[in-house]
C-alpha positions as CSV (number, residue, x, y, z in Angstrom):
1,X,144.5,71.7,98.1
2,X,147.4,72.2,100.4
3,X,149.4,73.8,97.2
4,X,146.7,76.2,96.7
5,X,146.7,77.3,100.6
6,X,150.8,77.4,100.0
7,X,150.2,80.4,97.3
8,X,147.2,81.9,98.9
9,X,149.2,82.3,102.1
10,X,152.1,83.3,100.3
11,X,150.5,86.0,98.5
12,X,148.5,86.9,101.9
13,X,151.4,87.8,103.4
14,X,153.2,89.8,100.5
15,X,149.8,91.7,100.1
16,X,149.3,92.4,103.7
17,X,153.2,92.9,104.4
18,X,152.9,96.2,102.8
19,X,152.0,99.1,106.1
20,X,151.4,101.5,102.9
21,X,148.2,99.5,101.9
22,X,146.6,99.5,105.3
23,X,145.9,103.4,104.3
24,X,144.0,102.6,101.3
25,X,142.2,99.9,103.3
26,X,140.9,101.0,106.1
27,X,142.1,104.7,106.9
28,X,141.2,105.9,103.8
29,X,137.7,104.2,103.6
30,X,136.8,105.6,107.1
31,X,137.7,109.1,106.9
32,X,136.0,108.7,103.8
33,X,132.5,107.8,105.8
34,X,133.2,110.3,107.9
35,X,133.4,113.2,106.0
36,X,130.1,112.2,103.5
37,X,128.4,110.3,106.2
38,X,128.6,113.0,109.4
39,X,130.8,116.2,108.6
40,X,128.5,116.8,104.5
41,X,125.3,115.2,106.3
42,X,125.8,117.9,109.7
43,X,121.9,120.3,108.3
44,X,120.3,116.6,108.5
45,X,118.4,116.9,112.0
46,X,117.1,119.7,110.4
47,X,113.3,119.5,109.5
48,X,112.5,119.7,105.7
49,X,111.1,122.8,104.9
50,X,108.0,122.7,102.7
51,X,105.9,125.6,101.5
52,X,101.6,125.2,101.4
53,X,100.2,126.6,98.0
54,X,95.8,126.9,98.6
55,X,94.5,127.4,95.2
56,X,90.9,127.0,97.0
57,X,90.8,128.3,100.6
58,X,88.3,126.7,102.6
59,X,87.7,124.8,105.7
60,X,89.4,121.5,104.6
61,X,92.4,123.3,103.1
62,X,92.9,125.0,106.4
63,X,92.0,121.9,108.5
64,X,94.6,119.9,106.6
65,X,97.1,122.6,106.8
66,X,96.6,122.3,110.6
67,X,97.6,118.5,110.3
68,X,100.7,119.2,108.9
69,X,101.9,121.7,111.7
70,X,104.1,120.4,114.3
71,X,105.0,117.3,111.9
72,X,108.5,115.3,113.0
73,X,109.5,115.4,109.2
74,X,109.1,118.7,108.0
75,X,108.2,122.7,108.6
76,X,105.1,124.3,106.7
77,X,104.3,127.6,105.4
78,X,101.7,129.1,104.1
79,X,102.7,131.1,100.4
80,X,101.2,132.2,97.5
81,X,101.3,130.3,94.3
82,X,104.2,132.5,92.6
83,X,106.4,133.1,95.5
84,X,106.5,129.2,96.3
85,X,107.4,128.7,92.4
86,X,110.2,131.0,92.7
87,X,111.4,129.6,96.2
88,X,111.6,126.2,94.4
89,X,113.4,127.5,91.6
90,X,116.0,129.0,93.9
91,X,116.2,125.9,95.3
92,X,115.7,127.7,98.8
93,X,112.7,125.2,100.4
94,X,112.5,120.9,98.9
95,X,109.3,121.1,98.1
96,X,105.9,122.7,97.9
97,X,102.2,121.2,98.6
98,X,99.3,122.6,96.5
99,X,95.7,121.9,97.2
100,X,94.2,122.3,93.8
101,X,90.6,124.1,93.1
102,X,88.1,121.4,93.8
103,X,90.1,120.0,96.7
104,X,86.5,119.8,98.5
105,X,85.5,117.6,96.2
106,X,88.6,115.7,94.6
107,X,90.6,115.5,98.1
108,X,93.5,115.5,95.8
109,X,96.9,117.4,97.1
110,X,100.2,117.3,95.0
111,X,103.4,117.8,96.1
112,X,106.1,119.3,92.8
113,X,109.6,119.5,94.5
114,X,113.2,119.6,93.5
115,X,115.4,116.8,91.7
116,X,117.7,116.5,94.7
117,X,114.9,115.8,97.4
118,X,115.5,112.5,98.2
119,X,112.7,111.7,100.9
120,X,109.9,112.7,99.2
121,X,108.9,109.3,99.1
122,X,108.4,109.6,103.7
123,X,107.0,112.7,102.6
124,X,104.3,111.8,99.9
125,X,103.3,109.3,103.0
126,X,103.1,111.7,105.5
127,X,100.8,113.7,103.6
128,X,98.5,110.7,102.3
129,X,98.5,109.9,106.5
130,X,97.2,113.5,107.0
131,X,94.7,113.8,104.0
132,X,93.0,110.3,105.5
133,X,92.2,111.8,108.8
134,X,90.3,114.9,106.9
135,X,88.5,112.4,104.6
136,X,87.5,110.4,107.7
137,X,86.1,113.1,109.8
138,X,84.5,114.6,106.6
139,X,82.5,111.0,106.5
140,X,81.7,111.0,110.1
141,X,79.9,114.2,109.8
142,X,78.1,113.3,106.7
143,X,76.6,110.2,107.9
144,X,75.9,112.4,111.3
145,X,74.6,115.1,109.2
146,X,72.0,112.7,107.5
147,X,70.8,111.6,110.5
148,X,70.7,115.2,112.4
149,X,69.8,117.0,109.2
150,X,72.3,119.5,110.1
151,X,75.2,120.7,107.8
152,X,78.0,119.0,108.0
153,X,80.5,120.9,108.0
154,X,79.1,122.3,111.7
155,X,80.0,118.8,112.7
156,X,83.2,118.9,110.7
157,X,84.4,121.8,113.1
158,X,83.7,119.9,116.1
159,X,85.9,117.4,115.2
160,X,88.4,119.2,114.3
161,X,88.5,121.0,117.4
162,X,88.1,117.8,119.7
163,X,90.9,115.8,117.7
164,X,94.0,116.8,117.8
165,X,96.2,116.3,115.0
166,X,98.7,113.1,115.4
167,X,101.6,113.4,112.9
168,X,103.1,110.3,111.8
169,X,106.4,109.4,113.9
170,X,109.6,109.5,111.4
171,X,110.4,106.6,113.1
172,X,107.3,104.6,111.6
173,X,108.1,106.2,108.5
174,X,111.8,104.8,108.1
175,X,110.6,101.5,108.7
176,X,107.9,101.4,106.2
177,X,109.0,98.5,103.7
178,X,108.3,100.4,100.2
179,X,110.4,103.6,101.2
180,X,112.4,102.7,103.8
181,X,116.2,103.5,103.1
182,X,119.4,103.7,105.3
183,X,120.7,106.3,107.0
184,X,123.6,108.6,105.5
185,X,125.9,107.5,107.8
186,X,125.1,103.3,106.8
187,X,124.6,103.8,103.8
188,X,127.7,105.8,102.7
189,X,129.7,103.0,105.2
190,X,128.2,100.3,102.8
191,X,128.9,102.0,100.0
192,X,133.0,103.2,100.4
193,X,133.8,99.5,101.8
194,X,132.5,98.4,98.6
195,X,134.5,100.8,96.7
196,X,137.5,100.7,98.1
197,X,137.6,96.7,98.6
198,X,137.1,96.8,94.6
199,X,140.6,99.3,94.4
200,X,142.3,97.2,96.5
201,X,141.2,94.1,93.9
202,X,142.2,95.8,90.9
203,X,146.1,96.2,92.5
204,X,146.1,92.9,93.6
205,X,145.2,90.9,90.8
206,X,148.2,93.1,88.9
207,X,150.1,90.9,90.8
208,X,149.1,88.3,88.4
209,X,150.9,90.6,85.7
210,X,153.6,91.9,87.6
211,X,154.8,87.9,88.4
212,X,154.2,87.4,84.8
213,X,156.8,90.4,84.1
214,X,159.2,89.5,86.5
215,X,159.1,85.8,85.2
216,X,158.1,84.3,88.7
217,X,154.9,83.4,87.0
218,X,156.9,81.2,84.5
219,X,159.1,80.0,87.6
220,X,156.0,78.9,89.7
221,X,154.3,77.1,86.2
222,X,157.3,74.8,86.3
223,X,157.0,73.7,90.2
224,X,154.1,70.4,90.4
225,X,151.3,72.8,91.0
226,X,148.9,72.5,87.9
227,X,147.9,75.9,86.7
228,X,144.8,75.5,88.1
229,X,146.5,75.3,91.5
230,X,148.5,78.4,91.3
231,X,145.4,80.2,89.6
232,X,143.5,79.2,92.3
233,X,145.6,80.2,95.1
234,X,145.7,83.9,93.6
235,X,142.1,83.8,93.3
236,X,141.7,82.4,96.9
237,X,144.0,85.1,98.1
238,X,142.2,87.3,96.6
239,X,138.9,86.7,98.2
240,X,140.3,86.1,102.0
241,X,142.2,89.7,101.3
242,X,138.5,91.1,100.7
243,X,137.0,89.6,103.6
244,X,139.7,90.8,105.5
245,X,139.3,94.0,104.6
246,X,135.2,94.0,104.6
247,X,135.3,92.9,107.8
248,X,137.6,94.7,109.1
249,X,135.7,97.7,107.8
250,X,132.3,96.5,109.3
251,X,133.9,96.0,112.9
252,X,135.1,99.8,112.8
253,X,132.2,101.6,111.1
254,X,130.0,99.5,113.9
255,X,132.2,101.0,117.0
256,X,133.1,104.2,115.4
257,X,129.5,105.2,113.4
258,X,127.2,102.9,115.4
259,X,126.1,101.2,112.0
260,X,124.3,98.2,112.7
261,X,124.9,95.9,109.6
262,X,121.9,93.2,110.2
263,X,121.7,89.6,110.1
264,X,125.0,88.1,110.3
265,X,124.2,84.9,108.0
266,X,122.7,87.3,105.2
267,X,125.8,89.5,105.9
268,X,128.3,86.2,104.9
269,X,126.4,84.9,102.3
270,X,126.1,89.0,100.3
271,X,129.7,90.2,101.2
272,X,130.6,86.7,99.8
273,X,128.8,86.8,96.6
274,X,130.0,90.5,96.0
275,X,133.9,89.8,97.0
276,X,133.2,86.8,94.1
277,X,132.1,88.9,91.7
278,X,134.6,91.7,92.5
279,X,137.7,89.3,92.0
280,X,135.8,88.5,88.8
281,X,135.7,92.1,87.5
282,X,139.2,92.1,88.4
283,X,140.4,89.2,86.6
284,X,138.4,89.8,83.3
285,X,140.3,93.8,83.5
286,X,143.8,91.6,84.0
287,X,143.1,89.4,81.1
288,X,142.7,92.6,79.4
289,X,146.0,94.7,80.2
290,X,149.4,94.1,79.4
291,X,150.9,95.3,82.7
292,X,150.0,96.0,86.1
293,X,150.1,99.9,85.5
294,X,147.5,99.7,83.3
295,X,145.3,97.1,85.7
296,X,145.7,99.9,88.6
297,X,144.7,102.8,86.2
298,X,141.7,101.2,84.4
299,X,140.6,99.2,87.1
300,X,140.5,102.6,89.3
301,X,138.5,104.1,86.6
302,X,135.8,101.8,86.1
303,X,135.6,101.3,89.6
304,X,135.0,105.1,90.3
305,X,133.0,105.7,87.5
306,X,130.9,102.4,88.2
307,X,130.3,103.4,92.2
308,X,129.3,106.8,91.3
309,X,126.5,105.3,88.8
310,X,125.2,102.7,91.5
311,X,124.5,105.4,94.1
312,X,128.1,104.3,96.4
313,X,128.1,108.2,96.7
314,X,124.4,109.9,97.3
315,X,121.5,108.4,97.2
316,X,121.0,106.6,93.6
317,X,117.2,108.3,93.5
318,X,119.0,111.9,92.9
319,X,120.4,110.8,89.4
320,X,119.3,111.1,85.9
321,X,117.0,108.5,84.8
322,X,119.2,107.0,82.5
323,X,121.9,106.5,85.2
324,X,119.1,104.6,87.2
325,X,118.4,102.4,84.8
326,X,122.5,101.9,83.8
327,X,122.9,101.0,87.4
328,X,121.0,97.6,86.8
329,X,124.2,96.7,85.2
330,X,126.8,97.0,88.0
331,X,127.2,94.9,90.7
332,X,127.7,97.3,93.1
333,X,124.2,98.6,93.2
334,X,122.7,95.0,93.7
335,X,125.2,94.7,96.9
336,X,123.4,98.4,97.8
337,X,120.0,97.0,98.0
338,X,121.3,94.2,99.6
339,X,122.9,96.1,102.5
340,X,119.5,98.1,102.3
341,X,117.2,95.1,103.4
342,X,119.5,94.0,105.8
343,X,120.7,97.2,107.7
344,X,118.1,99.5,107.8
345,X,114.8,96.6,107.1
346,X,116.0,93.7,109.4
347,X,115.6,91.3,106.6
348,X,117.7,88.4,106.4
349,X,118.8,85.5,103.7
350,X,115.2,85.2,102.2
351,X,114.8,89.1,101.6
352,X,118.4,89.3,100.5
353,X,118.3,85.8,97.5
354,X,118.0,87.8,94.5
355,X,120.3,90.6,94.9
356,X,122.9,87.5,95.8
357,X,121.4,85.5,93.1
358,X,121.9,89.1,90.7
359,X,126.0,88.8,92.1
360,X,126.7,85.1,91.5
361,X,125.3,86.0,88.2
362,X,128.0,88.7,87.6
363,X,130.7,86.9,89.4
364,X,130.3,83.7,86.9
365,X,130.0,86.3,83.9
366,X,133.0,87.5,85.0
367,X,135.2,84.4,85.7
368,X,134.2,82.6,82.7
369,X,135.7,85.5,80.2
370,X,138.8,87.0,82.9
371,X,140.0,83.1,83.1
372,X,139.5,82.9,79.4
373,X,141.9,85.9,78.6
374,X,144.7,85.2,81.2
375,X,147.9,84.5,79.3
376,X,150.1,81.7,81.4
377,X,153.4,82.0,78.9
């Protein structure tokens, strides 16, 4: 073991010897958050605005338009059926709530909105909230009417009036398990540590080919270290140079952003399983290449193309469907909903078991065939 330290250290201190790849490794990644995460994300304290489409006008319609006003989430208007389809086509509001004919009847509201609305799913809830408190006073006065013999809808009024409308909070909403999602700010945070830890992998496994060019590779396969020593010490290197940079990354996004990255334990044990399979993407690309050019260039281009399909960029729900269901196959978006459940749900190991189980997974997939393809001569 104390061979494999030896090289690890070794190539520690090369790696991290370099000022020029501090800028890629931290600076970079935080001006990064920055700009996507506060400067691009500045209209966010702004409410959503939402237009109101009545295709039957009555009492209900107007009582449950009332519920709406003065929500936390979002402004509503009152339009007619064509100018809210061509607002929505202009992309000028996010979305547009019609109450359909028979809404008396049906108590069925729909809500048709834009591709690139991204919390209609707080939405759809805040509207399900507000359409339960007309369908509960709408019982009450039934069940008084049958008893008073009076119309209900006198009773109806009378509620409406005495009640006054309580919109959900949006900060009930953002902790609701099914659609709960980070913030901008964690999520892109998250999301460019992951990235750039991968681009700092991808140059330093080429090291692996560039000792192989220089012949240093040859040199160290002749000292009493088996080649599973010296392997190993890259590969340990490797790791420790992720966690150094991962954590260095969490301790300045926490002072700097305020992101509050959850459980500690579940922190370890996902950054760990992600660095693992990260090193392993990296070696399976360096058993590929001939020289470490090509492992900086390809590696770079898989990793780009790879974050931008498991949502490291915006919010995966905004892509094409077939880009959702391509993102199943990087490991990048399983880290994502790791970082999810434990950032902005509180989760902890438990919540967090398959989406580390889903890593380990890639990380073997990768070892087995990068350590298959390495050429030692």
């Amino acid at each position: 073991m104390g061979k494999v330290w030896a090289i690890c250290l070794f190539e520690l201190q090369r790696l991290l010897g370099n000022p020029r790849s501090y800028l890629v490794m931290l600076l970079m990644p935080l001006a990064f958050t920055f700009v996507f995460g506060t400067l691009l994300n500045g209209s966010s304290t702004n409410k959503t605005q939402l237009l109101f489409v009545e295709e039957e006008s009555s009492m209900l319609s107007k009582t449950y338009y009332q519920e709406l006003k003065g929500n936390s989430l979002f402004d509503v208007s009152v339009v007619s059926a064509k100018e809210a389809k061509k607002q929505l086509a202009d992309k000028k509001v996010a979305g547009v709530i019609v109450i359909p004919k028979e809404f008396t009847e049906s108590f069925n509201v729909s809500l048709q909105y834009s591709p690139e609305f991204t919390s209609r799913g707080s939405v759809k809830q805040e509207l399900e909230q507000a359409l339960t408190k007309v369908k509960t006073k709408v019982e009450a006065s039934k069940v008084w009417s049958s008893y008073s013999k009076e119309p209900w809808e006198g009773m109806y009024q009378k509620l409406s009036e005495t009640i006054q409308p309580t919109p959900l909070r949006k900060e009930f909403i953002m902790k609701t398990a099914e659609n709960v999602s980070m913030s901008n700010v964690s999520a892109r945070s998250a999301g460019f540590s992951i990235m750039f830890v991968m681009i700092i992998m991808m140059t330093a496994t080429g090291a692996i080919l560039e000792a192989r060019k220089n012949g240093v590779w040859y040199r160290m396969m002749t000292m009493p270290a088996s080649r599973t020593q010296v392997l190993g010490g890259y590969v340990l290197s490797f790791f420790l140079l992720g966690w150094i940079q991962f954590g260095a990354l969490m301790l300045f996004t926490n002072v700097l952003f305020d992101v509050q990255w959850g459980d500690m334990l579940g922190i370890v044990l996902l950054v760990s399983a992600l660095l693992l399979a990260i090193v392993g993407m990296a070696l399976l690309i360096a058993g590929i290449v001939k020289t470490s050019e090509q492992q900086s260039a390809i590696g770079n281009m898989v990793v780009i193309s790879s974050c931008m399909i498991a949502g490291v960029y915006w919010p995966i729900e905004i892509e094409p469907m077939f880009m959702q269901r391509m993102a199943d196959f990087v490991p990048q978006t399983w880290a994502m909903r790791g970082f999810t459940e434990l950032i902005a749900r509180g989760g902890g190991i438990a919540d967090i078991a398959v989406y580390v189980g889903v890593l380990f997974i890639f990380a073997i997939v990768f070892f087995t065939v990068g350590l298959k393809r390495i050429r030692y001569e």
